[in-house]
N, C-alpha and C positions, 0 to 999 in steps of 0.2 A: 720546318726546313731552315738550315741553318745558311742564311746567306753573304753574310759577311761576319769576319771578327779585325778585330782592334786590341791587340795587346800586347804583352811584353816580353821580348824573342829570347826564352830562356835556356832554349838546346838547338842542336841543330845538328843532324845525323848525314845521312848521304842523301837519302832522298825523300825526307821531311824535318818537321821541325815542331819544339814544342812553343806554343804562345798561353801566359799567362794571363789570363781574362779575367781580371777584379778575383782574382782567388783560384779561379779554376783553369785548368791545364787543359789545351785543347792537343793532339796529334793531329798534324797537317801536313800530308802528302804534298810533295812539289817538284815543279821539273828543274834539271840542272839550271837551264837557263835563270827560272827565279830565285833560286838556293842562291845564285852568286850574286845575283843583286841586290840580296836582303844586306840590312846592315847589320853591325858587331853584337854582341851580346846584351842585353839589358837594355835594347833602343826600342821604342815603340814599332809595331808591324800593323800593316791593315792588309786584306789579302780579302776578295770575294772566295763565297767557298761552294764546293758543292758534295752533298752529303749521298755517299755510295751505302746500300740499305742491302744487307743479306739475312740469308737465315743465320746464321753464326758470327758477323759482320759490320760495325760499324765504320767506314773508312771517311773521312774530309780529305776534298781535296780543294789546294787555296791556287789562286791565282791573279796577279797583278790589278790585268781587265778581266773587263766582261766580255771582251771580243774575246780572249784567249778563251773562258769560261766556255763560251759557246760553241768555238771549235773542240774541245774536250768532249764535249757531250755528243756534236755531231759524228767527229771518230767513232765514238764509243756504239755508236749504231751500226756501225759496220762489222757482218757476222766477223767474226775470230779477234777482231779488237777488243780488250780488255780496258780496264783504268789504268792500268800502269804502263800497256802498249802505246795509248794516247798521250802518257805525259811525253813517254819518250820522245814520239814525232814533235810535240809542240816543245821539248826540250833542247832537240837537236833543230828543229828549222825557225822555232817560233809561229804564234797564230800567223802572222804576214807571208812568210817563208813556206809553211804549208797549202794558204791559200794558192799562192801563187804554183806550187809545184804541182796541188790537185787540178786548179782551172786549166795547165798545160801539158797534164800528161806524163809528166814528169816522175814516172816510178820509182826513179832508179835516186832520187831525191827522198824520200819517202821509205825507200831501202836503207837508206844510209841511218836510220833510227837503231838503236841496238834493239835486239830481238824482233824484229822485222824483216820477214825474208822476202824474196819476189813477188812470193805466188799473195801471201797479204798485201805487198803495198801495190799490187795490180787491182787488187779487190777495190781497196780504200780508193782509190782512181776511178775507177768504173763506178761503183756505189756513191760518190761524190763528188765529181766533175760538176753534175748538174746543179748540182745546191750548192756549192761553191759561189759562183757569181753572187746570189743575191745573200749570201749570208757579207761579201765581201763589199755589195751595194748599200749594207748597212754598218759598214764598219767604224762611219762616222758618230754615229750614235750610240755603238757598242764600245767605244773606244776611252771611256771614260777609265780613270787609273783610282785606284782603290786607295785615299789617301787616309793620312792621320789627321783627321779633325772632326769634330762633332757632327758636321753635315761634308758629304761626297758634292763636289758640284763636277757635273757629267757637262762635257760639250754637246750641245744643240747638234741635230745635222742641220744643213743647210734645206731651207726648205723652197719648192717649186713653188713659184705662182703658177695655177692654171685656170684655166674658164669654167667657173661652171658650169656652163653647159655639154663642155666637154664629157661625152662620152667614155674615149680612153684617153689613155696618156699619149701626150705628144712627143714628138722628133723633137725639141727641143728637152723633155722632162728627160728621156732617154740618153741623151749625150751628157745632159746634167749629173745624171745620177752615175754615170758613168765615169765621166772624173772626175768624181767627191771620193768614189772607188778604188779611182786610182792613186788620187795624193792622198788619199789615207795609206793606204799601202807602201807610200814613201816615194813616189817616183814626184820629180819636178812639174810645179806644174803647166811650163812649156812645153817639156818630151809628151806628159800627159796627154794636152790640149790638141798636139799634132798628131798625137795615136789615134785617140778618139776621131779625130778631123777626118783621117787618112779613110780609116775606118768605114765612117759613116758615108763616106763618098763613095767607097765600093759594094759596102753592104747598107742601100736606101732600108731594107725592110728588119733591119736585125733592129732585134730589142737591147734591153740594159745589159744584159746574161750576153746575149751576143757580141755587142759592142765589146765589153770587156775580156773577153775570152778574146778576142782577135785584137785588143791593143795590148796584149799581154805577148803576143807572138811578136809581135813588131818589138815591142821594149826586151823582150828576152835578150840575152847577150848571143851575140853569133858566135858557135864555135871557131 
């Protein structure tokens, strides 16, 4: 399996690109979004990839992170989503942007992908609201960015102390992970820390998946 490439950006089409790797030409599918923040011709590219395997088919497709990586593949589980139906949504919203429109319901967000009509990004909602949160509770450690250099150094999540003896996870590990989840995803982390707060005052029993599903409603923008 090909997991990452590193090499020399020698084409670039509408919605992939060629990278020369010590002599060999790789084709590598990609979403608008990362097409335009690659650089000019002949600069080095590093891109995590993931290899789509058919009977008549070999496709790569590259992308920045490994969080983005991830939600590609989760898309891709959803009946009628294809690879190139998922770059779209993560090309038009972004890994961050998708997260947040799946955890909220948000179809008509998820519609706005081209070739994506209702009755799909109603599915992708339903089929992924649930795994949403904790794919978004590990976004810290997914979040590492595909660089040009001999070794990738990946951001650490932040890690709980708990008691060993402890059983399950605590009230405290849950609001924890909860807004690592969220300043990953980019909100401040005082707006964060009050969602969460708000949150956890009205919902004593909700988990991490819970906390964050509901400080997402609170940070949404009010029409």
């Amino acid at each position: 399996m090909i997991g990452k490439l590193t090499g020399r950006l020698d084409w670039r089409g509408s919605d992939q690109v060629l990278l020369d790797v010590r002599g060999v030409g790789y084709i590598v599918h990609v979403s608008d979004r990362t097409l335009a923040a690659l650089p000019v011709l002949g600069e080095t590219v590093a891109l995590y990839t993931d290899l789509l395997v058919r009977e008549d088919l070999l496709q790569l497709f590259g992308f920045p992170t490994l969080l983005e990586k991830e939600w590609h593949r989760l898309l891709m589980s959803v009946q009628g989503v294809g690879a190139k139906a998922a770059m779209a949504i993560l090309g038009t919203l972004g890994a961050e942007g998708a997260a947040r429109a799946i955890s909220l319901g948000d179809a008509r967000s998820i519609q706005a992908a081209p070739g994506v009509g209702p009755k799909l990004a109603q599915r992708v909602i339903l089929e992924l609201k649930s795994k949403a949160p904790a794919v978004m509770a590990a976004g810290v450690a997914l979040s590492a960015t595909a660089v040009v250099e001999e070794q990738v150094i990946e951001t650490e999540a932040p890690r709980v102390t708990r008691k060993a003896s402890a059983a399950v996870p605590s009230r405290a590990a849950f609001t924890a992970d909860a807004l690592s989840a969220l300043t990953n995803l980019g909100y401040g982390q005082g707006d964060a820390a009050q969602a969460v707060v708000t949150v956890a005052a009205e919902q004593p029993e909700a988990d991490t998946a819970g906390l964050i599903r509901a400080a997402l409603r609170l940070l949404a923008p009010k029409a």
